[in-house]
C-alpha positions in Angstrom: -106.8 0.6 -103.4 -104.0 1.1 -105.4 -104.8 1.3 -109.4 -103.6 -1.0 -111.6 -101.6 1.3 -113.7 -99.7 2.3 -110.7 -99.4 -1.5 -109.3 -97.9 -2.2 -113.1 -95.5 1.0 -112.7 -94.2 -0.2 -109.8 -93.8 -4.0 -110.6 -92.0 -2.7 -114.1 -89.5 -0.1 -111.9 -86.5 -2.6 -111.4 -86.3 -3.7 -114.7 -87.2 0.3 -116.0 -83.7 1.5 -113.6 -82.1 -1.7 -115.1 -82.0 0.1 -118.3 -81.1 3.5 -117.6 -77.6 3.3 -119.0 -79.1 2.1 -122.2 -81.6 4.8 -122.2 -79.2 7.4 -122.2 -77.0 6.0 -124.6 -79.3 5.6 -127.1 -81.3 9.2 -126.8 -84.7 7.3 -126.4 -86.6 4.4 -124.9 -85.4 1.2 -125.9 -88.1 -0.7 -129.0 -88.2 -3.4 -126.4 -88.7 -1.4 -123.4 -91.6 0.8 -125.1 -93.5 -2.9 -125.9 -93.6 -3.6 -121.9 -94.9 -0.4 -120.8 -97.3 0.1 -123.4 -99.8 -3.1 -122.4 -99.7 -1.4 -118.8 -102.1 1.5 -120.2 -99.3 4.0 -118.7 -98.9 5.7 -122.0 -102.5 6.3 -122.9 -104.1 6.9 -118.9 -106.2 9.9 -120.4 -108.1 8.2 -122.8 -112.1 8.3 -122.3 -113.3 5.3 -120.7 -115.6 4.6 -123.9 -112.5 4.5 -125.8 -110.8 1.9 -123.8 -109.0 4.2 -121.0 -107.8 2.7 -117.9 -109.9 4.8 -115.8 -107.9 6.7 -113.7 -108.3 10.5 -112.0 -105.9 12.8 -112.4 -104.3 12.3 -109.1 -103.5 8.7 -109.9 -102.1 9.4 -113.3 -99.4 11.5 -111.5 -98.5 9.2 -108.8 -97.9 6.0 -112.2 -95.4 9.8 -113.9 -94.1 9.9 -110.7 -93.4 6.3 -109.8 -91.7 5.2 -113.8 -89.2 8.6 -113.3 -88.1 7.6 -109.9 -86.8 4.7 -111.7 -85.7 6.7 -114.7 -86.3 10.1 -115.4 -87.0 9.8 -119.3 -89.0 6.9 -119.1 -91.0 9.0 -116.5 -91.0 12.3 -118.7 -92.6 10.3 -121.7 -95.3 8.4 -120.0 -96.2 12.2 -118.5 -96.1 13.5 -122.3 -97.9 10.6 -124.2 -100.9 10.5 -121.6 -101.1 14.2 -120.9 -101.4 14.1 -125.1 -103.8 11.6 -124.9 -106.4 13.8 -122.8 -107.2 15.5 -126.4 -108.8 12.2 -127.8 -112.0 13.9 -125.3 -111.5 16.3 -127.9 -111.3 14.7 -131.0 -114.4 14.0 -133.6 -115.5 10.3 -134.3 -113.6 8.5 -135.8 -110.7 10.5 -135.3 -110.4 9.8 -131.6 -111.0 5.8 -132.2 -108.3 5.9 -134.6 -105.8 7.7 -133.2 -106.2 6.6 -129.5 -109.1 3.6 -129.1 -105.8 1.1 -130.1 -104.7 -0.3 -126.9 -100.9 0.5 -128.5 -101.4 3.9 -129.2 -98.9 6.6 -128.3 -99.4 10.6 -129.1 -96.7 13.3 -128.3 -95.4 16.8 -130.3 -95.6 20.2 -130.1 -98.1 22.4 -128.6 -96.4 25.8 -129.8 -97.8 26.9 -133.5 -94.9 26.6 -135.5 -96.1 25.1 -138.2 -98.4 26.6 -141.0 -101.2 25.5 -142.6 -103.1 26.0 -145.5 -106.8 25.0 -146.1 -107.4 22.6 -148.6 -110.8 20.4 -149.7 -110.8 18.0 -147.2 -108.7 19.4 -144.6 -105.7 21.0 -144.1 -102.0 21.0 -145.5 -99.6 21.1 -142.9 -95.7 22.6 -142.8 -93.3 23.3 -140.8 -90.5 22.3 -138.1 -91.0 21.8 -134.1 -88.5 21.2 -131.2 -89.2 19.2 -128.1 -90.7 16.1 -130.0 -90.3 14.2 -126.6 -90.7 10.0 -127.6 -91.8 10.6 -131.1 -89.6 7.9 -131.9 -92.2 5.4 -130.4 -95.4 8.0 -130.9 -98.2 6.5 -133.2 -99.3 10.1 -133.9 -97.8 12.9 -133.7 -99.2 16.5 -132.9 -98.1 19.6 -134.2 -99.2 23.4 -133.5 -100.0 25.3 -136.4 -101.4 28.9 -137.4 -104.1 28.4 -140.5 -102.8 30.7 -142.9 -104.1 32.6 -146.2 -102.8 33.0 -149.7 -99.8 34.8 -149.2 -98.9 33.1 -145.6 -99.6 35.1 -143.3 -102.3 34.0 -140.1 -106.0 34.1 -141.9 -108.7 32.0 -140.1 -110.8 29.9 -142.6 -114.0 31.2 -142.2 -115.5 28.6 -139.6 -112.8 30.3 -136.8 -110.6 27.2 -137.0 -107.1 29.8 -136.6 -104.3 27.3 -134.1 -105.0 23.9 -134.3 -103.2 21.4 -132.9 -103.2 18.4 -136.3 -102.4 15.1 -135.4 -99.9 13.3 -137.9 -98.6 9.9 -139.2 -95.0 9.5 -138.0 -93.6 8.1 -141.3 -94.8 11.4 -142.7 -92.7 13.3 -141.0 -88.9 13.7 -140.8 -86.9 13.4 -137.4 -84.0 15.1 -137.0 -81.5 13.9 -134.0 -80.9 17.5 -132.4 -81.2 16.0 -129.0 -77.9 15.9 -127.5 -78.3 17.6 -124.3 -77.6 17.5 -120.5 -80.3 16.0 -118.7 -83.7 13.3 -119.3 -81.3 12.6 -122.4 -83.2 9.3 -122.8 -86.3 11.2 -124.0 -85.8 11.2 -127.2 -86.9 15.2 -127.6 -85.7 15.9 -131.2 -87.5 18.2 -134.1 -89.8 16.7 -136.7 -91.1 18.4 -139.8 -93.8 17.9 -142.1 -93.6 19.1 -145.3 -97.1 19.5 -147.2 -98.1 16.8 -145.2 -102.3 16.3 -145.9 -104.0 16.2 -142.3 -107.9 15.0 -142.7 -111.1 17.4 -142.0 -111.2 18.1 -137.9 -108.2 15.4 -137.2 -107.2 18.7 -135.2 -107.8 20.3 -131.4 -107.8 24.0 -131.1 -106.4 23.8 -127.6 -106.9 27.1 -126.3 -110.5 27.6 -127.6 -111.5 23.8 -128.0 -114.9 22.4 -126.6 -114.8 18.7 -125.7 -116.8 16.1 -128.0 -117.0 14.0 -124.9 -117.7 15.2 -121.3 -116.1 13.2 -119.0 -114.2 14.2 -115.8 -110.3 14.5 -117.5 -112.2 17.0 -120.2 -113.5 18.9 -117.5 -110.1 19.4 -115.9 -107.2 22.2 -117.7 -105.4 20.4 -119.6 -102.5 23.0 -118.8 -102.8 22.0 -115.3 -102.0 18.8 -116.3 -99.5 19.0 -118.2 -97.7 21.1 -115.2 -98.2 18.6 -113.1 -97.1 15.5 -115.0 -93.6 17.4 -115.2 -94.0 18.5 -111.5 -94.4 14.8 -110.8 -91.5 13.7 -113.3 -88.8 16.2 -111.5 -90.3 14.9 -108.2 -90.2 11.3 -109.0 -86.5 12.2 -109.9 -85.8 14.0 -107.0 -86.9 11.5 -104.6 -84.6 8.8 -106.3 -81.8 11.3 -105.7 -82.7 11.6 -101.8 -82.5 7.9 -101.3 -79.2 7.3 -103.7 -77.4 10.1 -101.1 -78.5 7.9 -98.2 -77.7 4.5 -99.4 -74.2 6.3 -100.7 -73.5 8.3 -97.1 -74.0 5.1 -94.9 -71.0 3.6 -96.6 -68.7 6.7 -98.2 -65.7 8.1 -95.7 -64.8 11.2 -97.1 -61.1 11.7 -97.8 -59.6 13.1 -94.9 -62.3 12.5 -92.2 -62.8 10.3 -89.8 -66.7 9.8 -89.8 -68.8 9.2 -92.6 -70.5 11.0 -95.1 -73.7 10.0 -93.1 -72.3 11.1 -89.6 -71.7 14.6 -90.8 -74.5 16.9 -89.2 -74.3 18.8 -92.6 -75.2 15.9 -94.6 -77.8 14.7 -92.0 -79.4 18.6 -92.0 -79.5 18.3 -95.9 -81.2 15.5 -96.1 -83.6 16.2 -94.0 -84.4 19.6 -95.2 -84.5 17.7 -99.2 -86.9 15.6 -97.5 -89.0 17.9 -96.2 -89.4 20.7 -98.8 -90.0 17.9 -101.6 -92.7 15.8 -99.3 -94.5 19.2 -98.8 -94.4 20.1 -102.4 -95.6 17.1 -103.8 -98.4 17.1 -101.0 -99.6 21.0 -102.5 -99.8 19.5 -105.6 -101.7 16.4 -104.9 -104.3 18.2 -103.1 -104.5 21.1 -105.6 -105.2 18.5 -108.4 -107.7 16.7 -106.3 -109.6 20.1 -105.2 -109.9 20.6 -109.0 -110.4 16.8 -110.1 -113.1 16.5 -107.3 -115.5 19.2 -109.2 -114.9 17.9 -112.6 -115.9 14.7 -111.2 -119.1 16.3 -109.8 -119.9 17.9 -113.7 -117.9 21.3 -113.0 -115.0 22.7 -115.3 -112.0 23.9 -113.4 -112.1 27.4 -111.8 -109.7 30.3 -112.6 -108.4 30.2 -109.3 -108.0 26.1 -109.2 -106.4 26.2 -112.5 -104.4 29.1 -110.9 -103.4 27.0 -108.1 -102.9 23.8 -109.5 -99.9 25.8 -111.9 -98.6 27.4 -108.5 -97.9 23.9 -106.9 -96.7 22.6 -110.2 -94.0 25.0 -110.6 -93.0 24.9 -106.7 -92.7 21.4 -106.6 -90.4 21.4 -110.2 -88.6 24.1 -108.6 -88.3 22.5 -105.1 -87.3 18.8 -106.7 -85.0 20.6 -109.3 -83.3 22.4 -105.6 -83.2 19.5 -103.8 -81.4 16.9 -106.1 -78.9 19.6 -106.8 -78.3 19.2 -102.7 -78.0 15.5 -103.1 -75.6 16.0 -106.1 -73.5 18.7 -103.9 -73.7 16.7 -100.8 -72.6 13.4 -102.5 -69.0 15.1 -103.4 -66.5 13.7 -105.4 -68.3 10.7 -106.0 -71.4 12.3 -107.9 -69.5 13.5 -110.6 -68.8 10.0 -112.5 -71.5 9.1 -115.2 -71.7 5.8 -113.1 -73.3 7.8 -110.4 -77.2 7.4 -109.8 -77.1 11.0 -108.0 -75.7 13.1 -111.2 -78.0 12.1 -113.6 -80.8 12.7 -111.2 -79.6 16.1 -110.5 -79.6 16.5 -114.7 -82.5 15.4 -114.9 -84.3 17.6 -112.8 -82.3 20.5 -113.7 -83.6 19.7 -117.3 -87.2 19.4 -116.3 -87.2 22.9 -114.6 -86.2 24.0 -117.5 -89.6 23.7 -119.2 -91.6 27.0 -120.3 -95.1 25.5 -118.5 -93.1 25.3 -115.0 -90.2 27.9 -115.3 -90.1 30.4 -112.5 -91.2 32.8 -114.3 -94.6 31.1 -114.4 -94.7 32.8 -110.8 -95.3 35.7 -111.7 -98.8 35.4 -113.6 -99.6 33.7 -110.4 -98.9 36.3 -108.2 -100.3 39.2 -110.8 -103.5 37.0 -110.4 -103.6 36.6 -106.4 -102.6 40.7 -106.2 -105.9 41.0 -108.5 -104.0 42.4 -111.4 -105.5 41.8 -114.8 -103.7 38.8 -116.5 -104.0 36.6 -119.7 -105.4 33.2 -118.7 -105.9 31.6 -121.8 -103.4 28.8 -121.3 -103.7 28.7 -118.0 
């Protein structure tokens, strides 16, 4: 049975592609687009059932990222970061969690990465500094940003509970937004920096990601929230990346390349292309889905993650990035001429994707911490 997140996704797509022009033209999702996806639960599919969640497993929360970014990449990149964001309200202390996530209208996003600083205070904590990648903090209800707890004279000092990186959840009008994002591809996102400056953030309105213990036990706590961030970009760049496959073929059936006497279609080069694209992304997306459920299926059953199925689930997250990020540059390069024009479906997908690969938590590089793992080589795991 299909959930009805997903159902909503796909009932919304037409009207999601409709607006992709106005998307990228604007740098972020339209007001008015943001108020018909938010009633759909997409943006909040983490939350805890006891906090009004929609209920979904991990598995189905990437088929909804994967689904919205087929019909628009940024639209699909910013569901993926508000709910992976809103797996922390597991994490949060009553009534922090009711009030930043329990509203059926609530949207989280930021920045993992400590860069900001801050300084305990009675009551809490007091919070500056400047992050990048603020993707859809232009619509975000909260805001997240890392931080390093620091003494005195600035420098990292832990207050004496152990509370050293937390991750402090923010209002949005105090904080400043800076329009840095002019960029190549999922331009719609709306990824610019935001600072805080001395901004006051309440007693334990705060996750210590790495370290943190969930406050409730439920079957999306149990799972790495690492993993899942992974895979919600993995399913982005593959929801893109499919699009792209299908734009090529509606395009070749009816393009005659200058010069040739068949069409684009009846070229054995195109036909081998797509079929390969086809291929290689289906059997990406397939590793993923059953490395998520392997691991979803024992957090289910009461049992955290494992090393090795967080190791895996980051393995088929950066292969299918990788993979989808390869195969709608063969659509874009197999396309010709035609792809080049900003009117083309085909280009933005391919810059799209390109800019998804480009994220630290799928990069290629990732590879090697899972290979220094499977060769049995000691390796940091921590955000793993």
């Amino acid at each position: 049975m299909t959930h009805p997140v997903l159902a909503a996704a796909r009932n919304l797509g037409p009207q999601v592609r409709a607006r992709s022009a106005d998307i990228e033209a604007l740098g972020t999702l339209p007001p008015d687009l943001v108020d018909r996806i938010r009633p759909t639960g997409a943006f909040r599919l983490c939350v805890p059932d006891d906090l009004g969640g929609p209920g979904v497993t991990a598995t189905e929360s990437l088929k909804v990222f994967e689904e919205f970014a087929y019909h628009d990449g940024s639209v699909g990149w910013c569901v993926a970061i508000a709910s992976t964001t809103s797996v922390l309200a597991s994490y949060l202390p009553d009534p922090h969690a009711g009030d930043l996530f329990g509203d059926p209208g609530a949207i989280g996003g930021g920045f993992v990465v400590p860069r900001g600083r801050a300084v305990p205070v009675a009551g809490g904590l007091r919070v500056s500094g400047r992050w990048q990648w603020g993707s859809g903090v232009k619509h975000c209800t909260t805001i997240g940003g890392g931080c390093f707890v620091v003494g005195a004279d600035g420098r990292p000092e832990p207050r004496p509970d152990g509370l050293a990186a937390p991750f402090v959840f923010m209002d949005p009008d105090d904080l400043e937004l800076f329009d840095t994002w002019d960029v190549a591809g999922l331009a719609g996102t709306g990824s610019v920096d935001f600072e805080a400056r001395d901004v006051f953030v309440p007693e334990g309105r705060w996750v210590q990601i790495v370290a943190a213990e969930p406050v409730r036990d439920n079957a999306l706590s149990r799972f790495s929230f690492f993993g899942l961030l992974a895979s919600g970009v993995a399913a982005v760049a593959v929801g893109v990346a499919r699009r792209s496959i299908d734009e090529l073929v509606k395009l070749a059936g009816a393009k005659m390349p200058q010069g040739s006497t068949r069409s684009l279609a009846g070229r054995a080069a195109t036909q081998a292309e797509v079929a390969q694209a086809e291929a290689r992304l289906a059997a990406a997306w397939t590793l993923l889905l059953d490395a998520v459920d392997h691991a979803f299926e024992d957090a289910q059953a009461g049992r955290p993650s494992t090393i090795e199925q967080k190791r895996r689930i980051r393995l088929a997250a950066t292969h299918a990035t990788q993979t989808a990020a390869d195969a709608a540059a063969s659509m874009f390069k197999t396309a010709g001429g035609a792809a080049v024009y900003r009117t083309s479906p085909i280009q933005r997908c391919f810059r799209d994707t390109a800019v998804a690969a480009q994220h630290a938590i799928v990069a290629p590089r990732t590879m090697e911490t899972m290979g220094r793992m499977r060769l049995g080589l000691d390796t940091e795991t921590s955000t793993l």
